[in-house]
C-alpha positions as CSV (number, residue, x, y, z in Angstrom):
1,X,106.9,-54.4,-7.6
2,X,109.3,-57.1,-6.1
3,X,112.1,-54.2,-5.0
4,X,108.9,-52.1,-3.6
5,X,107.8,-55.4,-1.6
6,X,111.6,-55.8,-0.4
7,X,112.0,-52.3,0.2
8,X,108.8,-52.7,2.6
9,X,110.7,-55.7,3.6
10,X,113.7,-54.3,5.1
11,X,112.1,-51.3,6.6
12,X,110.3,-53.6,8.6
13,X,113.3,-55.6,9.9
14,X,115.2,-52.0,10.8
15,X,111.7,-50.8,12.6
16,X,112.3,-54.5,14.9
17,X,115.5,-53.0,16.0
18,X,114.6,-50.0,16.6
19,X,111.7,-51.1,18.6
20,X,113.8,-53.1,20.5
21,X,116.5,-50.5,21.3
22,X,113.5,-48.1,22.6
23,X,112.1,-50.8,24.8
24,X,115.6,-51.8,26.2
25,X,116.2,-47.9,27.0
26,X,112.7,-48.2,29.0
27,X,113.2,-50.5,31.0
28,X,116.7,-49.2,32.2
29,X,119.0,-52.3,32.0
30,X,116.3,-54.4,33.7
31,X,116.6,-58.3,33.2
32,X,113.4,-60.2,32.3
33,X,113.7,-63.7,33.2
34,X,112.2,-66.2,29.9
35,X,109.2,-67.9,30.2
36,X,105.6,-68.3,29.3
37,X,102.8,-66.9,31.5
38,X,100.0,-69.3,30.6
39,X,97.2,-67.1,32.7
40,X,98.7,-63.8,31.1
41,X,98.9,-65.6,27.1
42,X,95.3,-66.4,27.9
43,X,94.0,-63.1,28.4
44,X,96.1,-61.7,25.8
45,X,94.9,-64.1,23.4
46,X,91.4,-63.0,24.2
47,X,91.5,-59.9,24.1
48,X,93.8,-60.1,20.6
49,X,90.9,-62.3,19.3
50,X,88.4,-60.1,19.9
51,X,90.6,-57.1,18.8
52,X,91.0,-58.9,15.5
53,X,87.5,-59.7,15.6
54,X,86.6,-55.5,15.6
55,X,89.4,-54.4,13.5
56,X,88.1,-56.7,10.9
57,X,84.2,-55.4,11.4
58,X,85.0,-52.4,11.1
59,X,87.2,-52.6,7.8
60,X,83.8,-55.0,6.6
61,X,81.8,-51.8,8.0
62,X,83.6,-48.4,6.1
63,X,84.1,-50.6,2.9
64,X,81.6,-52.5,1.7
65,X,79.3,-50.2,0.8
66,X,81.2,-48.9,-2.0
67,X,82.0,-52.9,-3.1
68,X,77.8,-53.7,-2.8
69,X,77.6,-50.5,-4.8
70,X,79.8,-51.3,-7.8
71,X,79.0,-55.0,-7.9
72,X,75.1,-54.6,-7.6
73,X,74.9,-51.2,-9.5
74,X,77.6,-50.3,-11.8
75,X,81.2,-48.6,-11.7
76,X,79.1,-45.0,-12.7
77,X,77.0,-45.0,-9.8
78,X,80.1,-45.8,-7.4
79,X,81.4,-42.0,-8.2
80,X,78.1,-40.7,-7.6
81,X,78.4,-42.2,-4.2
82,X,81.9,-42.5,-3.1
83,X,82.4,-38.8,-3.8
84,X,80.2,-37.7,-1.4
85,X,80.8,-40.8,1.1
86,X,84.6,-39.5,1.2
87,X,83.5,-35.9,2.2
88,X,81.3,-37.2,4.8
89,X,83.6,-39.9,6.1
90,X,86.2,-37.2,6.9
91,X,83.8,-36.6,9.9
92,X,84.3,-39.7,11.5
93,X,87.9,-39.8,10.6
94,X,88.7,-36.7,12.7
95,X,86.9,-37.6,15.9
96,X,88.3,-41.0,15.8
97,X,91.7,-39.4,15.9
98,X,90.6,-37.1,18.1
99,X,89.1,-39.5,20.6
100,X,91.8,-41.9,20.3
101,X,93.4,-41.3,23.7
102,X,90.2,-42.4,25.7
103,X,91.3,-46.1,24.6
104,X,94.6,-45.9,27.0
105,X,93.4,-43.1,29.4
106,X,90.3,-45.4,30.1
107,X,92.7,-48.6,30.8
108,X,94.8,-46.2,33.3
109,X,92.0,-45.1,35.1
110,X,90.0,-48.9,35.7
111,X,93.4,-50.0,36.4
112,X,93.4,-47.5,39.3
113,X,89.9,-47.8,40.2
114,X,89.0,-44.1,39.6
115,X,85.5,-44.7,38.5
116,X,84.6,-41.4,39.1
117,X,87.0,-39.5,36.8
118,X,86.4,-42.3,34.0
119,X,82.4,-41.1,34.2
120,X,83.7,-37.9,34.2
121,X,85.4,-38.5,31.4
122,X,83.0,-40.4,29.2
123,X,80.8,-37.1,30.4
124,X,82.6,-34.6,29.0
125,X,83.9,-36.9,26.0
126,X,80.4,-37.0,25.2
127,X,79.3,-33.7,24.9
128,X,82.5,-32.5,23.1
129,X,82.3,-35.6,20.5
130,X,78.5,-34.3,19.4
131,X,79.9,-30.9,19.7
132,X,82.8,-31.4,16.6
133,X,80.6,-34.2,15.1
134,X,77.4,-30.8,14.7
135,X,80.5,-28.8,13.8
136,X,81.3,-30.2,10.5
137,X,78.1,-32.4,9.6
138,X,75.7,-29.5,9.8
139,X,77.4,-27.6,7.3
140,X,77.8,-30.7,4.9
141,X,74.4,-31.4,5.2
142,X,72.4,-28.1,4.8
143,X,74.9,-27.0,1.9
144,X,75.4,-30.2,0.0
145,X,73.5,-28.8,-2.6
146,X,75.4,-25.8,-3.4
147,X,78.7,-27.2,-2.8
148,X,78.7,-29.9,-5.2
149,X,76.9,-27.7,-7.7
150,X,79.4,-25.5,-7.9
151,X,82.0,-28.1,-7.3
152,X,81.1,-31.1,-9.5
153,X,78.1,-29.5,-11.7
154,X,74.2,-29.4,-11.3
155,X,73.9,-33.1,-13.0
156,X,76.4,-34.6,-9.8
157,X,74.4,-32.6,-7.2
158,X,71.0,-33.8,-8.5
159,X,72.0,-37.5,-7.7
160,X,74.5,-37.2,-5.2
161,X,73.0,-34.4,-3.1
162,X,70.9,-36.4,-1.0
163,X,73.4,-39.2,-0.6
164,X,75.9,-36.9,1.0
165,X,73.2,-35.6,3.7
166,X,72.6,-39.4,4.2
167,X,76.3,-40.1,4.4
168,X,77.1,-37.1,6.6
169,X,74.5,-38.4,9.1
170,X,75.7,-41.3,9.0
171,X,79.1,-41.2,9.9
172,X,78.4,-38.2,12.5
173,X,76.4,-41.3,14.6
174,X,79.7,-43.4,14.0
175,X,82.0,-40.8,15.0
176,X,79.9,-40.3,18.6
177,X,81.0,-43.8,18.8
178,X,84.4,-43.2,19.6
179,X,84.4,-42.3,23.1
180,X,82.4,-45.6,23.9
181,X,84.5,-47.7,21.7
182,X,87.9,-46.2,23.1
183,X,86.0,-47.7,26.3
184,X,85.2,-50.7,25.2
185,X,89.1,-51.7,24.5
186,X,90.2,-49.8,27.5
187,X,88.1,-51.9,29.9
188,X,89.2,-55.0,28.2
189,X,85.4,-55.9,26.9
190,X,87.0,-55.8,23.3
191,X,84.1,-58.2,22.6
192,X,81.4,-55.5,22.9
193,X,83.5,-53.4,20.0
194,X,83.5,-56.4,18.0
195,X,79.9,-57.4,18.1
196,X,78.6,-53.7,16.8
197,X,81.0,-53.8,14.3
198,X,80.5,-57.4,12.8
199,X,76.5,-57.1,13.6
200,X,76.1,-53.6,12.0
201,X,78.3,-55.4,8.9
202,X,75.6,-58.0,8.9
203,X,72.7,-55.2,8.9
204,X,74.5,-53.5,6.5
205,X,74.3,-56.1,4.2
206,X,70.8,-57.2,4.4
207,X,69.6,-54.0,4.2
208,X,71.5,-52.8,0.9
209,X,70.1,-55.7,-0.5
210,X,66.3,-54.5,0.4
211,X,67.2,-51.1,-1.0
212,X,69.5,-50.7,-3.4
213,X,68.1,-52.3,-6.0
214,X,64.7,-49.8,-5.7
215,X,66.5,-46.7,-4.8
216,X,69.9,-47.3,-6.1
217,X,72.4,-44.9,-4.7
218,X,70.2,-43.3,-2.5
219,X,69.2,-46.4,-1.1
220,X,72.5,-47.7,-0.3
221,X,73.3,-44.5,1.6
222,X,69.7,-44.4,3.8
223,X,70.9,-48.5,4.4
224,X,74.1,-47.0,5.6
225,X,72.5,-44.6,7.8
226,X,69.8,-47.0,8.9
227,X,71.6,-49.5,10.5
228,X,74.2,-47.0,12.2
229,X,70.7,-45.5,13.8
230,X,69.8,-49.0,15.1
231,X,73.6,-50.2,15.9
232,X,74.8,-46.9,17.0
233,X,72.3,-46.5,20.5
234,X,72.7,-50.3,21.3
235,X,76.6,-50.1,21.3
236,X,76.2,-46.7,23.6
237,X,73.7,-48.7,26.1
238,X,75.6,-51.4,26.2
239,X,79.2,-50.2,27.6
240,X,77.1,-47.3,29.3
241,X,75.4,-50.3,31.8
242,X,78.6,-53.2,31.2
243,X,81.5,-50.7,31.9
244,X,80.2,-47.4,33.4
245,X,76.7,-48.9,35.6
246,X,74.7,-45.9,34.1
247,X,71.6,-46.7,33.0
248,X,71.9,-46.2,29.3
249,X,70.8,-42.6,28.6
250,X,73.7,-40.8,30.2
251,X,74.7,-40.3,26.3
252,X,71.4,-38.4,25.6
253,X,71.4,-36.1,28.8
254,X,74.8,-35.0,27.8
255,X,73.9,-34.5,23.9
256,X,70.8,-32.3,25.2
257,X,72.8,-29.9,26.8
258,X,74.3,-29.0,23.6
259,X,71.2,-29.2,21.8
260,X,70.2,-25.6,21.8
261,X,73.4,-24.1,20.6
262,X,73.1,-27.0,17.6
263,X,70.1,-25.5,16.9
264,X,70.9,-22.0,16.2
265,X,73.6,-23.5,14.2
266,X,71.0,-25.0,12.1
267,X,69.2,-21.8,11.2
268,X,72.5,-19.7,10.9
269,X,73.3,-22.6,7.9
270,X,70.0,-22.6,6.2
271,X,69.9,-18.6,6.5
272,X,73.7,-18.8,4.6
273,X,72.8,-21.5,2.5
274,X,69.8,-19.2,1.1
275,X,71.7,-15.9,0.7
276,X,75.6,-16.4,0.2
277,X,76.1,-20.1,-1.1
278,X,76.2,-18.4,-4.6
279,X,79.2,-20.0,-5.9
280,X,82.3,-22.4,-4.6
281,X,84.1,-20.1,-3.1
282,X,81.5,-18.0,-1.3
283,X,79.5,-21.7,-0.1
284,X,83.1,-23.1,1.3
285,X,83.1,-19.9,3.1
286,X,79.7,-20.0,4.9
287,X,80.1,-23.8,5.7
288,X,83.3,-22.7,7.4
289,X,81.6,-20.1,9.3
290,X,78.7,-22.4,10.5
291,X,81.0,-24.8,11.5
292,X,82.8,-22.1,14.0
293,X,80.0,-20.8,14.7
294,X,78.7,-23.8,16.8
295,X,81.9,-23.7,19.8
296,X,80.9,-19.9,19.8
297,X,77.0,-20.4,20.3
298,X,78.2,-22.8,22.8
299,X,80.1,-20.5,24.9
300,X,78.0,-17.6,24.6
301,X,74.8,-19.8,25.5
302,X,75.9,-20.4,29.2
303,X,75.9,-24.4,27.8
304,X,79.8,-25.4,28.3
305,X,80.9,-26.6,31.8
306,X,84.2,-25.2,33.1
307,X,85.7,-28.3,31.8
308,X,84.3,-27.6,28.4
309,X,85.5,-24.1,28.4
310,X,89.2,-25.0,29.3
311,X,89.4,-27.3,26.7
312,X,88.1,-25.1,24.6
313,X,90.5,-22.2,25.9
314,X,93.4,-24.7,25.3
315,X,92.7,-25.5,21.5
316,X,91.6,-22.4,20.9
317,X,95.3,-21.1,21.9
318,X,96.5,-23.8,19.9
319,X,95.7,-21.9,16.9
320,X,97.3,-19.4,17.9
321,X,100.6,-17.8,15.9
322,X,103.4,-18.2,18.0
């Protein structure tokens, strides 16, 4: 353990160096005079703090679950629930990368004063975040049954079946969250991050206490889901009016135009999930299709904007062999 912790140690140190090499090489030879910028530490600090602040909610917010699980419960019922929870927090995990850039494209634009193209973007962000979010949640959800029949046995789908559809939910609401939180950093309002995620951790908590102990595992998971319906909209509202002046359903508008090609998704995975979700192989292969089947119904519906349908176009040839 020591020579791992050294190891680590070391690595660190030859990452300073490197660091500074690239940021000498940036700024090609220049010569910056020593000093301290009180105004400038100021605003760092405060932002920093209320970075901190966030960073730490949402570590409180994606882990405590599992800890109020095994503590009030017992170490059995944590499998039961972090199975599923892992599946379904993979949602989450690839918007956030995937809206990661809004943080630093949102800065660049405010710094410029390009409102326009920032509304723009949180626009189309929008509609393409509940887009990939329907992608892979509907699938989870309608065919959580099957899939962990087949996978894990009928025992683990009879208790965990419900707590995946609950998860799934749940972390498709904190996934649309990423354009609006890349926005809160990007404007510098790093406090609005950092109140939804300490206040939802404070929800969280008082509501696994009122139902966990009643409805066990499925009542931690409809906690979980509860309290990203109520903090989910009010972080939305919020850096809609604070950092884009909208009026706070701009998120909504947008989510209704996909809507209808969400929907047909819906039946296409319950009319799978009826007739071919025989075994493991045969369910992984109709939530696949449902969940390509949504960008399809969404181009042949008349719903995406040219915007939309470039992007599309580009990831689309992404895929492509070269």
């Amino acid at each position: 353990l020591t020579g791992v912790v050294m190891a680590s140690l070391v690595m660190n140190i030859i990452a300073g160096f490197a660091y500074y090499r690239v940021t000498r090489g940036l700024l090609r030879g220049a010569k910056l005079q020593l000093g301290v910028d009180f105004a400038v530490l100021r605003g760092l600090a405060g932002f920093g703090g209320w970075f901190l602040a966030a960073t730490v909610g949402v570590t409180i917010l994606y882990q405590l679950d599992k800890i109020l699980v095994g503590s009030l419960l017992s170490v059995a019922a944590v499998t039961y629930y972090v199975v599923p929870g892992n599946m379904a927090n993979r949602i989450q995990g690839l918007m956030g990368a995937a809206t990661r850039i809004v943080f630093p494209a949102s800065a660049a634009m405010l710094a410029r004063g390009n409102h326009d193209q920032l509304n723009r973007l949180y626009r189309d962000g929008t509609r393409l975040s509940f887009l990939m979010a329907a992608a892979m949640g509907v699938p989870l959800a309608v065919m959580a049954t099957p899939f962990l029949r087949y996978w894990m046995g009928p025992e683990f789908a009879d208790r965990s079946s419900l707590v995946m559809v609950m998860l799934v939910g749940t972390y498709m609401l904190l996934g649309m969250t990423g354009v609006v939180w890349g926005l809160g950093f990007g404007s510098g309002k790093a406090w609005i991050n950092a109140g939804f995620a300490l206040g939802m951790g404070l929800a969280d908590i008082g509501l696994f206490l009122v139902f966990i102990g009643r409805y066990q595992i499925q009542g931690a998971a409809f906690a979980y889901l509860l309290s990203a319906a109520i903090g989910v909209p009010i972080l939305i509202a919020t850096v809609e009016r604070i950092v884009l002046g909208l009026r706070g359903w701009e998120f909504l508008l947008q989510c209704g135009r996909v809507m209808p090609a969400v929907g047909v998704q819906v039946l296409l995975a319950f009319a799978l999930e009826l007739t071919v979700a025989r075994n493991l192989v045969l369910t992984l292969g109709a939530m696949a299709v449902t969940a390509a089947a949504l960008p399809i119904l969404y181009l042949l519906l008349g719903l995406a904007t040219a915007g939309d349908r470039a992007l599309i176009s580009q990831m689309v040839a992404r895929l492509k062999p070269r």
